[in-house]
C-alpha positions in Angstrom: 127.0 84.3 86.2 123.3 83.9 86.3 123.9 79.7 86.6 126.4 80.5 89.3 123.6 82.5 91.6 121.3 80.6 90.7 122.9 77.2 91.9 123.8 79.6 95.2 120.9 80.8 95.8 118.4 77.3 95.1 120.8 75.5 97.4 119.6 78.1 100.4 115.9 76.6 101.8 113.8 79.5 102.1 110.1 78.4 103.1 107.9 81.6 103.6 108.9 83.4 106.7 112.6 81.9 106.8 114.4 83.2 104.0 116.8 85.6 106.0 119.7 83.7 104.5 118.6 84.7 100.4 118.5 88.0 102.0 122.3 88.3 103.3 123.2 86.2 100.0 121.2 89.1 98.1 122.7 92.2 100.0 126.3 90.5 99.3 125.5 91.1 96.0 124.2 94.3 95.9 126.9 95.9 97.5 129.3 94.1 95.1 128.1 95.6 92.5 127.8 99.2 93.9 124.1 99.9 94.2 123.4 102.5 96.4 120.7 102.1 99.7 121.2 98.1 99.7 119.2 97.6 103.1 116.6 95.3 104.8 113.4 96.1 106.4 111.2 95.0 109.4 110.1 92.1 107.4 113.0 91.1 105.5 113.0 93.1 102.1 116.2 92.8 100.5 116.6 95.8 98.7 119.4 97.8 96.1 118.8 100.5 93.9 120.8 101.3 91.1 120.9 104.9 90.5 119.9 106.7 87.1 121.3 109.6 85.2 118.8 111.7 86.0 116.5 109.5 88.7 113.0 111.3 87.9 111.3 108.2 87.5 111.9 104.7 89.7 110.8 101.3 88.2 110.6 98.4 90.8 111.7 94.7 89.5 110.9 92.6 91.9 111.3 88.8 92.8 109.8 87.1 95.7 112.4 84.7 97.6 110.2 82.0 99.1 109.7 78.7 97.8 107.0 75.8 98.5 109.8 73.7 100.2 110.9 73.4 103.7 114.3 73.0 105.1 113.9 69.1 105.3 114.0 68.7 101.6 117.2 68.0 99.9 117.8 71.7 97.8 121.2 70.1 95.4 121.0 71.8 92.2 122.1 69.5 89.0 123.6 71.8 86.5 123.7 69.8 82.6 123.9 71.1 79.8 120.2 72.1 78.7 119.1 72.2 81.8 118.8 72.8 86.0 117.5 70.6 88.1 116.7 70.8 91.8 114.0 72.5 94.1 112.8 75.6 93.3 115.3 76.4 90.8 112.0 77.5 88.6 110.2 79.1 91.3 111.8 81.4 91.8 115.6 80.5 92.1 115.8 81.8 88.5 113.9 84.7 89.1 116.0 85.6 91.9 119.3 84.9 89.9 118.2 87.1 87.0 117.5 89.9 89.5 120.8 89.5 91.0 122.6 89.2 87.8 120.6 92.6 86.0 123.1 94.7 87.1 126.0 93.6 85.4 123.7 92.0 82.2 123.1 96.0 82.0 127.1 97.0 82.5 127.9 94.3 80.0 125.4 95.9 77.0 126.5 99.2 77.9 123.1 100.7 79.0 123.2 104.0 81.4 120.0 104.2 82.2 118.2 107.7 82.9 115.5 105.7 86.1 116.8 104.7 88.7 115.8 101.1 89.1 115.0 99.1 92.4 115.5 95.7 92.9 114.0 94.3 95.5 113.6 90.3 96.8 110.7 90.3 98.2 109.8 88.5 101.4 107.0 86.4 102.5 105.1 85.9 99.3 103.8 83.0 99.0 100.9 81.0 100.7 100.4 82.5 104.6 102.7 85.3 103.4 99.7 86.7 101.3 102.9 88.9 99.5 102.9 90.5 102.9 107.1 91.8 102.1 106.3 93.5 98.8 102.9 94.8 100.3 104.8 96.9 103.2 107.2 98.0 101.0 105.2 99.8 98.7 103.1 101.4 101.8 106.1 102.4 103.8 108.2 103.6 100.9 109.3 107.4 100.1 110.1 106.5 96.6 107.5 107.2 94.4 107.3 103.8 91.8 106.4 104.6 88.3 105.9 100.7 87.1 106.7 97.5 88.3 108.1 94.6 86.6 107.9 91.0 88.9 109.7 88.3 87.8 109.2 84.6 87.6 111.5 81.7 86.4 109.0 80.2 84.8 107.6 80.4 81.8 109.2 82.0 78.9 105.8 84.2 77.5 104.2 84.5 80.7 102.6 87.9 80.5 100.4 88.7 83.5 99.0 92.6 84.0 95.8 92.3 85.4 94.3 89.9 88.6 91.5 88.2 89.2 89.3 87.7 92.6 91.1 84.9 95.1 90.6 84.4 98.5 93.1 81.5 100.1 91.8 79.1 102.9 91.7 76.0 104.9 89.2 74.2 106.8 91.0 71.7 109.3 88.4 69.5 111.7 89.7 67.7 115.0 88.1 65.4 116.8 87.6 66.5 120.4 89.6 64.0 123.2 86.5 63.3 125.0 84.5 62.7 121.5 82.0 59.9 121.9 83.1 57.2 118.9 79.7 55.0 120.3 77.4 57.7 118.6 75.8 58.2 115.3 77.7 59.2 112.4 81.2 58.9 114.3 82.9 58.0 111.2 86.7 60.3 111.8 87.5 63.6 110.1 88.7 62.6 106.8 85.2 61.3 106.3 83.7 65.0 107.4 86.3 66.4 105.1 85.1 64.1 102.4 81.7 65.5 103.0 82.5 69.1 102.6 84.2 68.8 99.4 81.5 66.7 97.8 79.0 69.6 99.0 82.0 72.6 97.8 81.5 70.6 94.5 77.7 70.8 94.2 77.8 74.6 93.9 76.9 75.7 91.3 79.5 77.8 89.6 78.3 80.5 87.2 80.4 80.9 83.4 80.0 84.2 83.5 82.0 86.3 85.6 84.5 83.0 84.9 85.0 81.5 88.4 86.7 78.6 90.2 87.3 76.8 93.4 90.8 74.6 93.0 90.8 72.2 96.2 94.7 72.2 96.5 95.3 70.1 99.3 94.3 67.4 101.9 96.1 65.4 104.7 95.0 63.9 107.9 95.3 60.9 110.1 98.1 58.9 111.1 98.0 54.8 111.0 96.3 52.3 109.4 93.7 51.2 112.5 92.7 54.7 113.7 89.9 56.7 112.9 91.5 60.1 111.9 91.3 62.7 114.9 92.2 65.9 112.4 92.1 66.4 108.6 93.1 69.9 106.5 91.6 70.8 103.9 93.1 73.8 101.6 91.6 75.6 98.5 91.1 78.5 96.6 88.2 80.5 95.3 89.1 82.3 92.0 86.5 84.8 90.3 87.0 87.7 87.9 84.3 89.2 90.4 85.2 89.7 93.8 81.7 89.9 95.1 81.4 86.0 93.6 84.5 85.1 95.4 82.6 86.7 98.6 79.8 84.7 97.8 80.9 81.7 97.5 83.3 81.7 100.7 79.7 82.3 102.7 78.1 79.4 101.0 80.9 77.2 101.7 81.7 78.7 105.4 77.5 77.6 106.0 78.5 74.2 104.4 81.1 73.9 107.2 79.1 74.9 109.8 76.4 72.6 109.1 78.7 69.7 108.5 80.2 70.0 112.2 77.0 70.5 113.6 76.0 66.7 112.4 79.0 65.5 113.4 80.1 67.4 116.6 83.6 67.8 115.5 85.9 70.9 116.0 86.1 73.3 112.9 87.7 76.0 112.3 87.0 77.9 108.9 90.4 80.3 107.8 90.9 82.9 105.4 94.5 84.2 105.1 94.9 85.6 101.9 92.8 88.1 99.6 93.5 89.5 96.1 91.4 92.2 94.5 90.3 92.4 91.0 92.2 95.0 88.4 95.0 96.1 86.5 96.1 98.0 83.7 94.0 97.3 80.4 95.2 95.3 77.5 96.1 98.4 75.3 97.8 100.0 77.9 101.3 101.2 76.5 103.4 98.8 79.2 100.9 95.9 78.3 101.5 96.9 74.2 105.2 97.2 74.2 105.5 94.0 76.3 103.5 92.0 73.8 105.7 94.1 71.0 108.9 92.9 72.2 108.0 89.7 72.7 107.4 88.9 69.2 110.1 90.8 68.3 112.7 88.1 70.3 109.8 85.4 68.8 108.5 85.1 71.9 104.8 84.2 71.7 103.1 86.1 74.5 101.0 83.4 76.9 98.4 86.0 78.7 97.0 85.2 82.1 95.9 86.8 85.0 98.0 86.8 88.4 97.3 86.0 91.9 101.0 87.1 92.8 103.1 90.0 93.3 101.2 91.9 90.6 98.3 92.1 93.1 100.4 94.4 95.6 101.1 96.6 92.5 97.3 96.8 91.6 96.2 97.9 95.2 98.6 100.7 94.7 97.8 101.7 91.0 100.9 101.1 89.8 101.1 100.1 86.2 103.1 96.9 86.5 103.6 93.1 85.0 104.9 89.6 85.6 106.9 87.9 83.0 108.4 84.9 82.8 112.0 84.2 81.9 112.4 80.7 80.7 110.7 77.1 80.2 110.3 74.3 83.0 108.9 71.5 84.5 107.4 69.7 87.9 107.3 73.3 89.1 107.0 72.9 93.1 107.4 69.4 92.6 110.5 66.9 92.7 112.1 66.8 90.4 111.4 70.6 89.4 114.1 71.1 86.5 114.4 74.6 84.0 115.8 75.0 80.3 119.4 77.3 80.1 119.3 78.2 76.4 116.1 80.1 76.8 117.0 81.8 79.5 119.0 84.6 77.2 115.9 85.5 75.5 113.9 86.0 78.5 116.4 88.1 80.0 116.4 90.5 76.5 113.0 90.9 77.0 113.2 92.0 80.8 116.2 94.2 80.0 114.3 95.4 77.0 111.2 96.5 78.6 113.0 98.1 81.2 114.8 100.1 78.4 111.2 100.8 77.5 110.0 101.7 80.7 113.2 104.1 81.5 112.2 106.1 77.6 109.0 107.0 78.7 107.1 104.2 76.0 105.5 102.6 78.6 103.8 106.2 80.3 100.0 106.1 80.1 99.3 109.3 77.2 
């Protein structure tokens, strides 16, 4: 059942802002299953909960429904025998698969639980989407969430519970119509581009608060014999300090003032996404079981900090964590394949840490 939504729900393009269509296939099965409140919001939230004996405490699973790929690309899904292949069946196809599929993993082992648990795909996640659907969820919700569990597709171990600093932007320079090309230093905007990111890499980065800029992206012009008009340039500044992040988006906002000011090109300087700092400390009881039943299932734990979902949870100060369900390869890439047999282990872990979470292990004392 979980390859079955899986194939259904990769093979449905879903770039951030467009994923209406994983909604409706999500609510289908929701409602199949009998959870109670299945419903959409303003910004596309598809959400079911399954009620609880007693429904004193709610744990939110979430998985977000976006993917890096746009409706052009080809989304078949190969299914052989160790593995699935196709785009986004990793990020997150499985994720969403699993969430669809919990309800009748739990029916099948025979657990009542005493929480009620809310699954929710999440809208909007990724990239421009700055988790904008799981963010207006949790501030427009009545239900008050005890912990949060996000899922990923990939990779089996993935333990996040804390974030770091991130700030998300892109620099994109156009070359005005009326630009003179006869004057001094007219040399097109992939040169400028050039420019900045040899100055971005000249600042000097400090090893302590640990901190990162990660150029992710560049594209511009358009043939072979013409000086490029416009050129994008997209990146991220990572710091376990969040006044370093703040810091260094100054220092490289002056860079790109002072470049187009030598080159009299049009620049616009964009920040569209923002993560905060925090979460719950490493011997916090949801951090300590999750480790605990990870070895248990042999599991060996892989801990990093999160720039995702988890970040919506840590604005809120809700104990929550991401964990991966299974291994993979060329993730948001073609070619973007996941393993099957390992894929029963990580969903004993998620279904045992919910068991956790639903006992009251996981409660801060």
């Amino acid at each position: 059942m979980i390859l079955a939504n899986l194939v259904m729900i990769s093979e449905i393009p879903a770039p951030t802002f467009s994923e209406q269509r994983r909604v409706q296939f999500l609510m289908d099965r929701f409602t199949e299953y009998g959870l109670q409140n299945c419903s959409t919001d303003e910004v596309d939230n598809a959400l079911g909960i399954l009620p609880g004996e007693e429904g004193k405490r709610n744990i939110l699973v979430v998985a977000h429904m976006d993917t890096s790929f746009d409706t052009s690309a080809d989304h078949s899904v190969t299914v052989e025998p160790d593995r699935v292949l196709g785009p986004g069946v990793g990020d997150n196809g499985l994720g969403l698969a699993v969430l669809a599929t919990l309800p009748r993993a739990l029916e099948e082992i025979g657990v009542q639980l005493r929480s009620n648990v809310l699954l929710m795909g999440s809208s909007r996640s990724l990239g421009r989407g700055d988790i904008e659907g799981l963010r207006f969820f949790l501030s427009n919700t009545n239900l008050p969430v005890s912990a949060g569990v996000c899922i990923e597709g990939v990779k089996l171990g993935r333990i996040s519970y804390s974030s770091i600093g991130m700030i998300r932007c892109e620099i994109s320079y156009t070359v005005p119509e009326e630009y003179d090309w006869t004057r001094f230093g007219a040399v097109g905007s992939i040169v400028v581009i050039n420019e900045v990111i040899n100055r971005i890499l000249e600042i000097p980065l400090p090893r302590r608060p640990r901190t990162s800029i990660v150029l992710s992206s560049i594209e511009g012009g358009k043939s072979f014999d013409k000086l490029a008009k416009t050129a994008v340039l997209r990146f991220e500044i990572r710091s376990e300090s969040d006044q370093m992040v703040l810091e260094l988006r100054d220092q490289i906002e002056y860079i790109v003032a002072e470049v187009s000011s030598n080159t009299g090109a049009e620049v616009t300087f964009d920040v569209f996404a923002h993560r905060n700092p925090g979460g719950i400390a490493f011997s916090h009881p949801l951090a300590t079981h999750a480790r605990e039943i990870m070895r248990t299932l042999n599991i060996k734990p892989r801990i990093s900090p999160s720039t995702s979902e988890l970040s919506a949870f840590i604005d809120r100060d809700i104990p929550a964590l991401t964990l991966g369900i299974t291994d993979g390869e060329n993730l948001n890439e073609r070619g973007e394949s996941i393993q099957i047999d390992p894929i029963f282990r990580g969903l004993t872990q998620l279904l045992g840490l919910i068991m956790a979470i639903d006992e009251g292990c996981c409660d801060e004392p």
